[in-house]
One Martini backbone bead per residue (centre of mass of N, CA, C, O) as a GRO file, in nm:
protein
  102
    1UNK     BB    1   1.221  -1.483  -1.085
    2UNK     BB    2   0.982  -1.197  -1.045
    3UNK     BB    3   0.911  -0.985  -0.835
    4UNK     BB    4   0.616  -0.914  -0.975
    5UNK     BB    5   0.462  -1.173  -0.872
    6UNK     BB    6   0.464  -1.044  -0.571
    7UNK     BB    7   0.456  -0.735  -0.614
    8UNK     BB    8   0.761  -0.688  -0.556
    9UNK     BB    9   1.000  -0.452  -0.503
   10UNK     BB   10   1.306  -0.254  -0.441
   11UNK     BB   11   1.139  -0.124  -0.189
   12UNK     BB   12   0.911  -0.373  -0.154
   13UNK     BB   13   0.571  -0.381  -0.163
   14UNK     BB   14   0.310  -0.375  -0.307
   15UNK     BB   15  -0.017  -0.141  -0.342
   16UNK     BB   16  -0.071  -0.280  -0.605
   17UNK     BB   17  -0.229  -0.445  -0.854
   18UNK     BB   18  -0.266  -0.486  -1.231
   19UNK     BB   19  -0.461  -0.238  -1.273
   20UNK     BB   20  -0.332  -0.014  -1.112
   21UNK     BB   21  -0.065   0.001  -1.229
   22UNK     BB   22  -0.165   0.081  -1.518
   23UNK     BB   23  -0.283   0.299  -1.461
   24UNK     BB   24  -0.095   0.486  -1.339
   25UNK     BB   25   0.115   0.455  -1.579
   26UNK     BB   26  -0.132   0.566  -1.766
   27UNK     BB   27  -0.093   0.881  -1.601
   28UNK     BB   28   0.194   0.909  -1.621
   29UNK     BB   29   0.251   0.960  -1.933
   30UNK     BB   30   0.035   1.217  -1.968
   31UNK     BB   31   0.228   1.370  -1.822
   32UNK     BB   32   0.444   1.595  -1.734
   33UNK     BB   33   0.654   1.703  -1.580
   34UNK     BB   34   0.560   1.917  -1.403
   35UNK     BB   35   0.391   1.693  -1.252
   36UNK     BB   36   0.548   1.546  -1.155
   37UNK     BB   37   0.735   1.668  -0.976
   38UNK     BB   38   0.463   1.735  -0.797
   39UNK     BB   39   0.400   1.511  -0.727
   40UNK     BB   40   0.687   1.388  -0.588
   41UNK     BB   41   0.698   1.617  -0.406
   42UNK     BB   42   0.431   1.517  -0.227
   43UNK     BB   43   0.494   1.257  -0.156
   44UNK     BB   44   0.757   1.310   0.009
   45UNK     BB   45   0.641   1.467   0.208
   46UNK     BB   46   0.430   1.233   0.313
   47UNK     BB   47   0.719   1.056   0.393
   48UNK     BB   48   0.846   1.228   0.661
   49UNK     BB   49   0.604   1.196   0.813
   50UNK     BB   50   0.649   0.880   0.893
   51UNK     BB   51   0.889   0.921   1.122
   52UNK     BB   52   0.674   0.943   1.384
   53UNK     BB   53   0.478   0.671   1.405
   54UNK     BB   54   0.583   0.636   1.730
   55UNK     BB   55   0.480   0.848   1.860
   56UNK     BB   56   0.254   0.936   2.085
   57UNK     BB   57   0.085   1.138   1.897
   58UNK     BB   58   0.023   0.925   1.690
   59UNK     BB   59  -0.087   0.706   1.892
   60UNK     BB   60  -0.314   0.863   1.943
   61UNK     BB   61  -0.427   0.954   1.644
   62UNK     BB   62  -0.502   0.652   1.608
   63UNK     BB   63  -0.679   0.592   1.877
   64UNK     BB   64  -0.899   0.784   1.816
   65UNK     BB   65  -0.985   0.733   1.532
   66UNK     BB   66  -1.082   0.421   1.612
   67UNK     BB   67  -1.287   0.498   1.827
   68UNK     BB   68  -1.487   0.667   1.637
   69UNK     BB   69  -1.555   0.456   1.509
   70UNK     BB   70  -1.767   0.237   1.372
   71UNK     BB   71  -1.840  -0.098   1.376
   72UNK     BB   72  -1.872  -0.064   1.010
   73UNK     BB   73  -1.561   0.078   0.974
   74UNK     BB   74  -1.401  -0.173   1.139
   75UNK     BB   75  -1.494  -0.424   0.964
   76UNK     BB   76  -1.401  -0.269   0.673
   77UNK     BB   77  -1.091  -0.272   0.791
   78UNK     BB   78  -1.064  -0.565   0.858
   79UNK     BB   79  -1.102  -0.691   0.578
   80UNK     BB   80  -0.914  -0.531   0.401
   81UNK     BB   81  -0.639  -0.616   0.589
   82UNK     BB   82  -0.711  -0.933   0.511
   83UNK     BB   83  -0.703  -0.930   0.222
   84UNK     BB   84  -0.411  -0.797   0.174
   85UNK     BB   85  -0.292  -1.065   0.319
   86UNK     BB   86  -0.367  -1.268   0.171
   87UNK     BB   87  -0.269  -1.194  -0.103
   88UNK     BB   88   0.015  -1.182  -0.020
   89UNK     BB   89   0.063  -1.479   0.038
   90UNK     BB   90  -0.056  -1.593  -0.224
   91UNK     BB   91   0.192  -1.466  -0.395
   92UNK     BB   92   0.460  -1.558  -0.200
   93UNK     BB   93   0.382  -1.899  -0.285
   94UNK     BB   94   0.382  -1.849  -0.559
   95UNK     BB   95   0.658  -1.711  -0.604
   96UNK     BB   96   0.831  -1.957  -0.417
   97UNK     BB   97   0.684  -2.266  -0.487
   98UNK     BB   98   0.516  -2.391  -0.247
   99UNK     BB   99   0.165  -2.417  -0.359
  100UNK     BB  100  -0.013  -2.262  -0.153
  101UNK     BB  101  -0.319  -2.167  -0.309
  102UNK     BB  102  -0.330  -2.332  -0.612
   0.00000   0.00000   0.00000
């Protein structure tokens, strides 16, 4: 069994399907040096921000933007996050051979 089987990476679970993914390589190899640096650049600071995801500020911030949602936001929200839980344990299940959604 390999990682890639159920999406899981070095560093955690993929966020891409097998379409996005080749996108992305076929869009990195485009890339030139100096544009990739400043990708990965971009990415890190991205990365830094998350360090305070539980501060009083950032889940306020998180609870106002929630709030402000129309219902047909917030139900088109919860549905892409069910439908990426279905697919990451169809995944997992697939991956470790329980047999469960095959």
């Amino acid at each position: 069994m390999t990682t890639r089987d159920f999406g899981m990476g070095f560093i955690g679970r993929g966020h891409f399907g097998n379409d996005e993914r080749a996108k992305i390589k076929e869009e990195w190899s485009k890339m030139t040096d100096s544009e990739k640096l400043e990708f990965m650049n971009k990415w890190m600071e991205g990365a830094d921000r998350h360090e305070d995801r539980f501060s009083i500020e950032a889940i306020d911030s998180r609870c106002e933007k929630w709030m402000n949602m129309s219902r047909e936001e917030k139900e088109a929200f919860l549905t892409e996050k069910k439908k990426a839980m279905e697919n990451r344990m169809h995944g997992m299940h697939r991956g470790f051979g329980f047999g469960f959604g095959q």
